[in-house]
C-alpha positions in Angstrom: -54.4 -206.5 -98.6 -53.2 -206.1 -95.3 -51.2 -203.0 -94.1 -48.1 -202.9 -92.7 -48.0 -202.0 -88.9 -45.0 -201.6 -87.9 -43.4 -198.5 -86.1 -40.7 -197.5 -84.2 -40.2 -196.9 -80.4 -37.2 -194.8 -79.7 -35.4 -194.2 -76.5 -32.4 -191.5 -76.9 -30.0 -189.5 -75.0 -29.6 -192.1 -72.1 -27.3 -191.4 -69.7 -25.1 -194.2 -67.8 -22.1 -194.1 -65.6 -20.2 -198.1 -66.1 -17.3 -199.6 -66.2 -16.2 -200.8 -69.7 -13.1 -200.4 -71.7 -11.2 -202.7 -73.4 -8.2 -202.1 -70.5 -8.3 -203.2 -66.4 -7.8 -199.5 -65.7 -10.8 -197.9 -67.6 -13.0 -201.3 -66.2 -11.7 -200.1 -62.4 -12.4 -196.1 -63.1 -15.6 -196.1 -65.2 -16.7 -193.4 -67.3 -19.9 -191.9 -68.8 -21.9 -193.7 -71.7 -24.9 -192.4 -74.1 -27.1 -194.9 -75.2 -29.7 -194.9 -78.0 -32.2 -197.6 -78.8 -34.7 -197.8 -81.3 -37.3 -201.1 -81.3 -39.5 -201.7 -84.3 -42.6 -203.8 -83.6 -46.4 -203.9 -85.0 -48.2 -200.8 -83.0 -51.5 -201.6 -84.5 -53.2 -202.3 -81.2 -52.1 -199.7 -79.0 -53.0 -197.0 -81.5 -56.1 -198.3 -81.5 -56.8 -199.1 -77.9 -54.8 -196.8 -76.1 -53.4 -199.3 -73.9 -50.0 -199.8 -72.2 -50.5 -203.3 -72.0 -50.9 -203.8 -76.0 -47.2 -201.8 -76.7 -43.7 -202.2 -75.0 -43.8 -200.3 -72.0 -40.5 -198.3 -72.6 -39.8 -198.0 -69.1 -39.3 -202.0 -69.2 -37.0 -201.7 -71.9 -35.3 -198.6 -69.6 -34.6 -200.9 -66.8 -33.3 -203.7 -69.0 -30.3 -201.1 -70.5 -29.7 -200.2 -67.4 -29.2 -203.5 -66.4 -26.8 -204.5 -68.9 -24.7 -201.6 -68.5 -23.8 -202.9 -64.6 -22.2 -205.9 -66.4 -18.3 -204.5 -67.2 -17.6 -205.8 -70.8 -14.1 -204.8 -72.7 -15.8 -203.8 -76.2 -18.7 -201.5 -76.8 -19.9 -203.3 -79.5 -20.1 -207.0 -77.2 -22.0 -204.8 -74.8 -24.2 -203.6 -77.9 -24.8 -207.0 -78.8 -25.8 -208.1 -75.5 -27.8 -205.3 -75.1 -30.0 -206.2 -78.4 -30.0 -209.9 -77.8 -31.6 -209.4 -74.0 -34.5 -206.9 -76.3 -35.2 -210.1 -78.2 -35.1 -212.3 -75.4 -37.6 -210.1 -73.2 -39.7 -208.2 -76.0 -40.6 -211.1 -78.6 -42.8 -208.5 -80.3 -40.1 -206.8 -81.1 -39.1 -207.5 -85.3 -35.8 -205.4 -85.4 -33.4 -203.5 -82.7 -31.0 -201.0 -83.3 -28.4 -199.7 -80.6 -26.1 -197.0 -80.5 -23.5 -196.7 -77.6 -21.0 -193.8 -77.3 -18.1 -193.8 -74.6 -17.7 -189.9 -73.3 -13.5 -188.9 -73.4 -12.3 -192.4 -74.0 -8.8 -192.8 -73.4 -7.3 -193.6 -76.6 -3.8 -193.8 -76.1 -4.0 -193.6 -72.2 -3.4 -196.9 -71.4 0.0 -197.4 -73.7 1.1 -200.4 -71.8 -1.1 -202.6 -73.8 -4.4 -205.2 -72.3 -4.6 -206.6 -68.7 
């Protein structure tokens, strides 16, 4: 019977400074974002080596948040998305990704002239 493997690799409490928001104004300004990730992938190897090279080096997985957050998007959750689908596409041990992003003061209601 084999044994399930799998664990979790967590980054939290990341800090960003972008440029998202669903209007031209908060895209131009910018604001502060927290972002949270969590990767599940089988761990079996690198608890039992010790290695880097047999897990996700989270500082990889750093770089490529950071990354997507330089790209201005209007919704949080298309920026979660991408963020998740670039995991897959760079990681393809990873089995699951979950994302949390949170904008810091966003302007609800600032903006009342409606999209640009």
């Amino acid at each position: 019977m084999k044994k399930n493997n799998l664990g979790k690799i967590s980054l939290e409490g990341m800090e960003f400074f972008a440029y998202h928001g669903f209007y031209k104004e908060e895209r131009k300004m910018g604001n502060k974002y927290h972002v949270d990730i969590t990767v599940e992938l089988d761990l079996q190897a690198a608890a039992q080596t010790d290695k880097l090279s047999q897990t996700l080096d989270y500082e990889n997985l750093y770089r490529l948040i950071q990354e997507e957050m330089k790209k201005p998007t209007k919704l949080l959750e298309h920026l979660g998305h991408e963020i998740i689908a670039q995991v897959y596409a760079h990681f393809p041990e990873v089995q699951s990704v979950e994302v949390s992003v949170a904008k810091y003061n966003p302007p609800v209601g600032a903006f009342a002239n409606g999209p640009k």
